[in-house]
C-alpha positions as CSV (number, residue, x, y, z in Angstrom):
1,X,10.2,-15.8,11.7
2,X,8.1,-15.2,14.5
3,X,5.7,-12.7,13.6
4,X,5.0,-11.0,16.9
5,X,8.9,-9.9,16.6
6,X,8.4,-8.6,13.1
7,X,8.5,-4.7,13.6
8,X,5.7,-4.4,10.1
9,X,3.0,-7.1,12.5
10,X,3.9,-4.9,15.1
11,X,3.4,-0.9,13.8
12,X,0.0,-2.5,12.2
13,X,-1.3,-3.9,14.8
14,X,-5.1,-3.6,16.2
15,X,-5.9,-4.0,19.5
16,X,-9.8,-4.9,20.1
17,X,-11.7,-2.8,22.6
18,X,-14.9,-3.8,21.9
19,X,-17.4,-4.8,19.0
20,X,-15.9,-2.9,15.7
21,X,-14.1,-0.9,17.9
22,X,-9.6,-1.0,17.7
23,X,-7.1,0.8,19.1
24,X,-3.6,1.3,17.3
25,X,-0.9,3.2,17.2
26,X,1.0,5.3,14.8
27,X,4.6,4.4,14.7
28,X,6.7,7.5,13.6
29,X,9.3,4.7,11.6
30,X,6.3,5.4,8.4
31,X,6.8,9.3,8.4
32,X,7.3,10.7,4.5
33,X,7.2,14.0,5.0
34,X,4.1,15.6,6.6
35,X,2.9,12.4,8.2
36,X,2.6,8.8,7.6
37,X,3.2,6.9,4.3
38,X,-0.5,6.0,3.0
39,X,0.5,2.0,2.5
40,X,1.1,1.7,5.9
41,X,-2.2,3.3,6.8
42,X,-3.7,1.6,4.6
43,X,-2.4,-1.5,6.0
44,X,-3.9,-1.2,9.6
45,X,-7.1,-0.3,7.9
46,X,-7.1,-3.7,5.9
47,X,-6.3,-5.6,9.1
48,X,-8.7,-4.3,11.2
49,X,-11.8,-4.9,8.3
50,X,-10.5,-8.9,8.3
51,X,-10.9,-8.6,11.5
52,X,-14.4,-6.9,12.1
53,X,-15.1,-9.6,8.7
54,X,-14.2,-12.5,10.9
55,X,-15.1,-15.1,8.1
56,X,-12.1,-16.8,6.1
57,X,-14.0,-18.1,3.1
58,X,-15.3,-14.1,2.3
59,X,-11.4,-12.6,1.3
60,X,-10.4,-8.7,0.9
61,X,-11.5,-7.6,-3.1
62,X,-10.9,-4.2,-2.7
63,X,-10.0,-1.1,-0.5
64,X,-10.7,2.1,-1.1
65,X,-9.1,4.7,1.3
66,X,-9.8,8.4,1.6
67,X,-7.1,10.2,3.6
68,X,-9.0,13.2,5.8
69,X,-5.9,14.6,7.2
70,X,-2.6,13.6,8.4
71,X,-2.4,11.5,11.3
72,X,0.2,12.2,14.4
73,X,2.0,9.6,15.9
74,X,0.7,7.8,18.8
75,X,-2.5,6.2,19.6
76,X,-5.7,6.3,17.5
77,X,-8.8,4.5,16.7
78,X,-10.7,2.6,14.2
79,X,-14.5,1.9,14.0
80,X,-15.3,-0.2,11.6
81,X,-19.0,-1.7,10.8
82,X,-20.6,-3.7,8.3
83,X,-22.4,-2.1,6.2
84,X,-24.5,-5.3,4.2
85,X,-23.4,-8.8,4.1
86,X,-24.6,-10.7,0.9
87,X,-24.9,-14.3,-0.2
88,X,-21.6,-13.6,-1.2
89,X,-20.0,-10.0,-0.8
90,X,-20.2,-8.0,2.2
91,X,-19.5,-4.6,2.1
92,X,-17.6,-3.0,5.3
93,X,-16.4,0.4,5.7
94,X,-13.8,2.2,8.6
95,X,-12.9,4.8,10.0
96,X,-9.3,6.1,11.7
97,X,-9.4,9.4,14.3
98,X,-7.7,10.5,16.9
99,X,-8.9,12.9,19.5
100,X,-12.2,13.2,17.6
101,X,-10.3,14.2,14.3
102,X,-11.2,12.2,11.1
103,X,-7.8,10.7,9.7
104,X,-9.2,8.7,7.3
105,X,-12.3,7.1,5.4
106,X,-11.9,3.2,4.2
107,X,-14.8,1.2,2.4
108,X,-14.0,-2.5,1.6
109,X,-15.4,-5.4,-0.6
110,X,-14.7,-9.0,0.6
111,X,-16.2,-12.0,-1.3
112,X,-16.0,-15.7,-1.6
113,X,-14.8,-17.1,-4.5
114,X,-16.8,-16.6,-7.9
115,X,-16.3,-19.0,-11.0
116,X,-16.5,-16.7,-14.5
117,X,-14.1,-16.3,-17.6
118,X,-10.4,-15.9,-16.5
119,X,-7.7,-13.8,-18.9
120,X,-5.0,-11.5,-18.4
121,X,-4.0,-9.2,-20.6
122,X,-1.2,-7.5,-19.0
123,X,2.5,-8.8,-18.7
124,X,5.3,-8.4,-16.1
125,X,7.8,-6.6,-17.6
126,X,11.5,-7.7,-18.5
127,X,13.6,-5.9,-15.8
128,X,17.5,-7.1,-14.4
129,X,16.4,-9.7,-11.2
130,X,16.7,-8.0,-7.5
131,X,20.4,-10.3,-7.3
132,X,21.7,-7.7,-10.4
133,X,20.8,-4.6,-8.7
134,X,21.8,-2.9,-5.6
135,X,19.8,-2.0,-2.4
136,X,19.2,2.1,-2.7
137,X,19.6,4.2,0.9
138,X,16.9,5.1,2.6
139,X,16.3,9.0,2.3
140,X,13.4,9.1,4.8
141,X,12.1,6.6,7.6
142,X,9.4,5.3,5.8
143,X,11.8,3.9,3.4
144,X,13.6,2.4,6.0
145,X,11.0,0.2,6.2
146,X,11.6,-1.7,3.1
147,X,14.7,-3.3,0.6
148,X,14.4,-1.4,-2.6
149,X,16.3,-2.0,-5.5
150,X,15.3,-0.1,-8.5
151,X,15.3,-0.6,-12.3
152,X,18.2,2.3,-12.7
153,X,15.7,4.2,-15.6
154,X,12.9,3.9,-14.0
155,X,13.7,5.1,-10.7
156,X,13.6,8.3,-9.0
157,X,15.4,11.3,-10.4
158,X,16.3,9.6,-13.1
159,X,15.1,12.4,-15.5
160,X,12.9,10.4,-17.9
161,X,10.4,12.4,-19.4
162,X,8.1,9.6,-18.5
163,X,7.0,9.7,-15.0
164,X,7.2,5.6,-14.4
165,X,9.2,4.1,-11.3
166,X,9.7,0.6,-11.1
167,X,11.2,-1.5,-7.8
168,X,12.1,-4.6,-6.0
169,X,10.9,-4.4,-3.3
170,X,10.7,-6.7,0.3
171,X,10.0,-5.6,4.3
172,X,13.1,-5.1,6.0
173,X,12.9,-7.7,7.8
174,X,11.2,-11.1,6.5
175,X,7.9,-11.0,6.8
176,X,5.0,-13.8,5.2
177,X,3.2,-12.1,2.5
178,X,-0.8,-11.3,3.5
179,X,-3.4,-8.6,2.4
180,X,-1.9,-5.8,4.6
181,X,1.6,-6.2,3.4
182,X,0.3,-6.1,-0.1
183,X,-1.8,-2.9,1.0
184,X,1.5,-1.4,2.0
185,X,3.7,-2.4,-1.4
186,X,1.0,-0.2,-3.2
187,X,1.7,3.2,-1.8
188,X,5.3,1.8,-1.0
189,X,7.6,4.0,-3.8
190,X,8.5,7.0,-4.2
191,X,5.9,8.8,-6.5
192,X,6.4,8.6,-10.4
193,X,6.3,12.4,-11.1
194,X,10.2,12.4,-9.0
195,X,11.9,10.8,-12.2
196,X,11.2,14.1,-14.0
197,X,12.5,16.0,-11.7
198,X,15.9,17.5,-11.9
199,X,17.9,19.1,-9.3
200,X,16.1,22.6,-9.3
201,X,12.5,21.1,-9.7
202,X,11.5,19.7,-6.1
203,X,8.6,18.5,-4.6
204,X,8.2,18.6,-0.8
205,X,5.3,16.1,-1.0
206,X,2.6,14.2,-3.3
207,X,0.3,13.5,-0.7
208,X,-2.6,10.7,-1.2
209,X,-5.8,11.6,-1.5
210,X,-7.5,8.6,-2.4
211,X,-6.0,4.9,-2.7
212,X,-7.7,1.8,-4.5
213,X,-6.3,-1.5,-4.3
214,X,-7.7,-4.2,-6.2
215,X,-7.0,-7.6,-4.8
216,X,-5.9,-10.3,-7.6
217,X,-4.9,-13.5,-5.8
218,X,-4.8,-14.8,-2.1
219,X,-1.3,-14.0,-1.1
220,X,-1.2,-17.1,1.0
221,X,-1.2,-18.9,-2.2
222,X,0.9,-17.2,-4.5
223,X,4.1,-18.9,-4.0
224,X,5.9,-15.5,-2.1
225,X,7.8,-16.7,0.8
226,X,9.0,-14.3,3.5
227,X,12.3,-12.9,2.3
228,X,11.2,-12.7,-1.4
229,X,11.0,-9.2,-3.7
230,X,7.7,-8.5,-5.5
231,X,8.1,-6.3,-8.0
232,X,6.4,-3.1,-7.6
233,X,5.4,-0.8,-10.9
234,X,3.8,2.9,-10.3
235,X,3.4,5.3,-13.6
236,X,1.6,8.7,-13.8
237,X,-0.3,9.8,-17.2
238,X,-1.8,13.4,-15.9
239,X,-0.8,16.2,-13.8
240,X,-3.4,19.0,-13.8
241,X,-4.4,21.6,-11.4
242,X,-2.2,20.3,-8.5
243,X,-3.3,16.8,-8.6
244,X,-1.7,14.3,-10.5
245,X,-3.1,10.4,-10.8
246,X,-0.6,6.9,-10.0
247,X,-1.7,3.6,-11.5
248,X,0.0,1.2,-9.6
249,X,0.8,-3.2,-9.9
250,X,2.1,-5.7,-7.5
251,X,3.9,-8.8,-9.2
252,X,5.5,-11.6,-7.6
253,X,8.8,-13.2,-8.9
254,X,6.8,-15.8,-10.8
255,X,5.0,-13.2,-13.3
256,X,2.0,-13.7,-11.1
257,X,-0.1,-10.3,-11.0
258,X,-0.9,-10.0,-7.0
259,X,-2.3,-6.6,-7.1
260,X,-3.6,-3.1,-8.9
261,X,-4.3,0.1,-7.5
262,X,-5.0,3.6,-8.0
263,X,-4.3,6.9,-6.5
264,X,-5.2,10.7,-6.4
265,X,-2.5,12.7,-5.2
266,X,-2.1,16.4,-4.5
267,X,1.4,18.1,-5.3
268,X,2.7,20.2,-3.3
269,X,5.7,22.3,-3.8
270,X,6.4,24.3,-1.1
């Protein structure tokens, strides 16, 4: 499919003014509740940091995003500037705002490859395929966004005492798996704590506070073509004064771990 029709390559686009300087725009289709879903900010950050990296041998590590305050839709801008560039890791950090106002804060590791011990230690787990479960209705736009198809106890409002949601998951429309798309998939379910909840316990909103993704593989090489699911895993251990934590992993199809991450959220019930 021809990327420059693909409405994800579109709402994260960056548009170079000058040196470490982008302007993008907000796309109101990736509202949750009281702004946009993190992923997809996220996403725009990642692109424009390959971009200000400019050097395909040194590929995205990690991201760490700190989200300032809720960003409007329409246009904003991202600075970004490298902050060192080693033999072999080059740190770069960025920063989103509109009219002046700080949206968010992003600091980003990318690296050429390293040779060391290799081992995994954590497994996919066995869930029905995407073909055996059905595609759930989008509730808000954001979700629109996306196919989901989730595990039925392990999904939203599914009253497990354990707050773990796990989903298929693939763009609405095909799109070629890369480092933004995966930046997305990890803020790109509905928050863990919502399959405790029952019908009189609500949440308006879990926003993000902080997100970390930890890159595993080059998406360009791990065997996801565009219309394919990965399968997307988020659990929560602690909820305490208002803020609750998400650990989060990315597989593909094949069992091949494509991403971790991270998140501090604050809950908000009313």
């Amino acid at each position: 499919m021809n990327q420059a029709g693909n409405r994800f390559e579109r709402d994260t686009a960056i548009h170079r003014i000058e040196a470490d300087r982008y302007r993008v725009t907000i796309d109101k289709g990736w509202w949750v509740s009281r702004g946009p879903n993190g992923g997809y900010v996220a996403a725009i950050l990642q692109r424009a940091i390959q971009d200000a990296a400019d050097d395909a041998e040194r590929m995205p590590r990690s991201l760490t995003v700190h989200f300032t305050s809720p960003p409007t839709e329409g246009e904003a801008l991202v600075e970004t500037r490298l902050e060192r560039a080693g033999r072999s890791l080059s740190t770069i950090t960025a920063r989103m705002s509109q009219g002046g106002k700080l949206r968010a804060l992003a600091l980003a590791a990318v690296s050429t490859q390293r040779s060391g011990s290799e081992f995994l230690h954590a497994s996919m787990p066995a869930v029905p395929p995407p073909e055996a479960l059905g595609a759930a209705e989008p509730n808000i736009p954001a979700n629109e966004r996306y196919e989901h198809r989730f595990v039925p106890d392990r999904s939203p409002r599914s009253g497990s005492e354990e707050a773990l949601v796990t989903a298929w998951i693939r763009p609405a429309e095909p799109h070629a798996l890369d480092y933004p798309l995966l930046a997305a998939y990890t803020d790109a379910l509905p928050p863990p704590i919502f399959t405790r909840a029952s019908a009189g316990e609500e949440f308006v909103s879990v926003p993000t506070v902080d997100l970390t993704i930890h890159y595993r593989t080059d998406p360009r090489t791990a065997g996801v073509g565009p219309t394919d699911f990965c399968l997307a895993i988020f659990r929560s251990r602690l909820a305490h004064a208002g803020y609750i934590e998400e650990d989060g992993e990315i597989w593909s199809q094949n069992g091949e771990l494509l991403a971790q991450s991270r998140q501090l959220a604050v809950m908000l019930a009313d």
